[in-house]
C-alpha positions as CSV (number, residue, x, y, z in Angstrom):
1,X,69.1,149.4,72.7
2,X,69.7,153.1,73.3
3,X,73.6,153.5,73.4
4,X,76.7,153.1,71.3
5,X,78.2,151.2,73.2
6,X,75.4,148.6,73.5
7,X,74.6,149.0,69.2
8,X,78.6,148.0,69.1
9,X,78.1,144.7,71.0
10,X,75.1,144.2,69.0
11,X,76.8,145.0,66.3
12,X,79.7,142.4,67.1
13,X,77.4,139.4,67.6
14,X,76.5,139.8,64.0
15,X,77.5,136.9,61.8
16,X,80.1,138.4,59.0
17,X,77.6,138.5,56.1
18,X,75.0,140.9,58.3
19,X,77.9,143.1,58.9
20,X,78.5,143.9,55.5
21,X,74.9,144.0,54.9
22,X,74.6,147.1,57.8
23,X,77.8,148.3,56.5
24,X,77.1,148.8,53.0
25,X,73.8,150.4,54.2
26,X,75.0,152.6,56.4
27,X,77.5,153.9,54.0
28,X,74.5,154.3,51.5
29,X,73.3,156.5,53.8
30,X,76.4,159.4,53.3
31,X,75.7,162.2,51.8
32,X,76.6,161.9,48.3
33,X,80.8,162.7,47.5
34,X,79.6,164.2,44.2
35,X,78.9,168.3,44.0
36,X,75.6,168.7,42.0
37,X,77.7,169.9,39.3
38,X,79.9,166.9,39.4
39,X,76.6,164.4,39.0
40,X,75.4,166.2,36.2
41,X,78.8,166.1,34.0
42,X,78.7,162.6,35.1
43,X,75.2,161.3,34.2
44,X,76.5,162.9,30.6
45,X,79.7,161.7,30.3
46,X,77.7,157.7,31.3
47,X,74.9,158.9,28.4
48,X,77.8,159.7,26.1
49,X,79.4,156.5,26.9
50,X,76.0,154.7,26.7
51,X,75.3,156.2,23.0
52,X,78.5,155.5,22.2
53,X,78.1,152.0,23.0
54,X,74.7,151.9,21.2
55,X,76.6,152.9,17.8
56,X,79.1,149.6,18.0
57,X,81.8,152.2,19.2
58,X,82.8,151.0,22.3
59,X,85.6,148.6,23.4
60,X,84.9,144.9,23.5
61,X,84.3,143.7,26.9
62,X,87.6,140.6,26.7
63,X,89.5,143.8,25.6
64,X,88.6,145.4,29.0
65,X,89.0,142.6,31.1
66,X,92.7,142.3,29.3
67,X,93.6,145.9,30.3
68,X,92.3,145.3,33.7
69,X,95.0,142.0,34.1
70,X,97.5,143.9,33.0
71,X,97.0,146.6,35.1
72,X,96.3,144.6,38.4
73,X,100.0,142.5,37.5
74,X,101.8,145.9,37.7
């Protein structure tokens, strides 16, 4: 297989599962969306989330879910 157009009809003989498979994988292998700068407040916004969580402050999960329904039924 050394063309496109031959790794397309490959590609399209795939059952439907394998394609997401090769899909998901080749989007994992983007170069990240993030800036360096935007990963790092990130990671410490998730750690400050994750301490958070550790102390009993965060937001019951049933609470979450709740938000989410009522978001998704606007």
């Amino acid at each position: 297989m050394n063309t496109i157009t031959e790794i397309q009809k490959a590609i399209g003989r795939l059952p439907e599962k394998e394609k997401s498979a090769l899909s998901a994988w080749l989007q994992s292998e983007d170069e990240p969306i993030l800036s360096k700068t935007e990963e790092a407040a990130l990671l410490a916004r998730l750690d400050r989330g994750a301490a958070e969580l550790d102390a009993g402050e965060g937001i019951p999960l049933e609470r979450v879910r709740e938000k989410i329904r009522g978001w998704a039924g606007k």
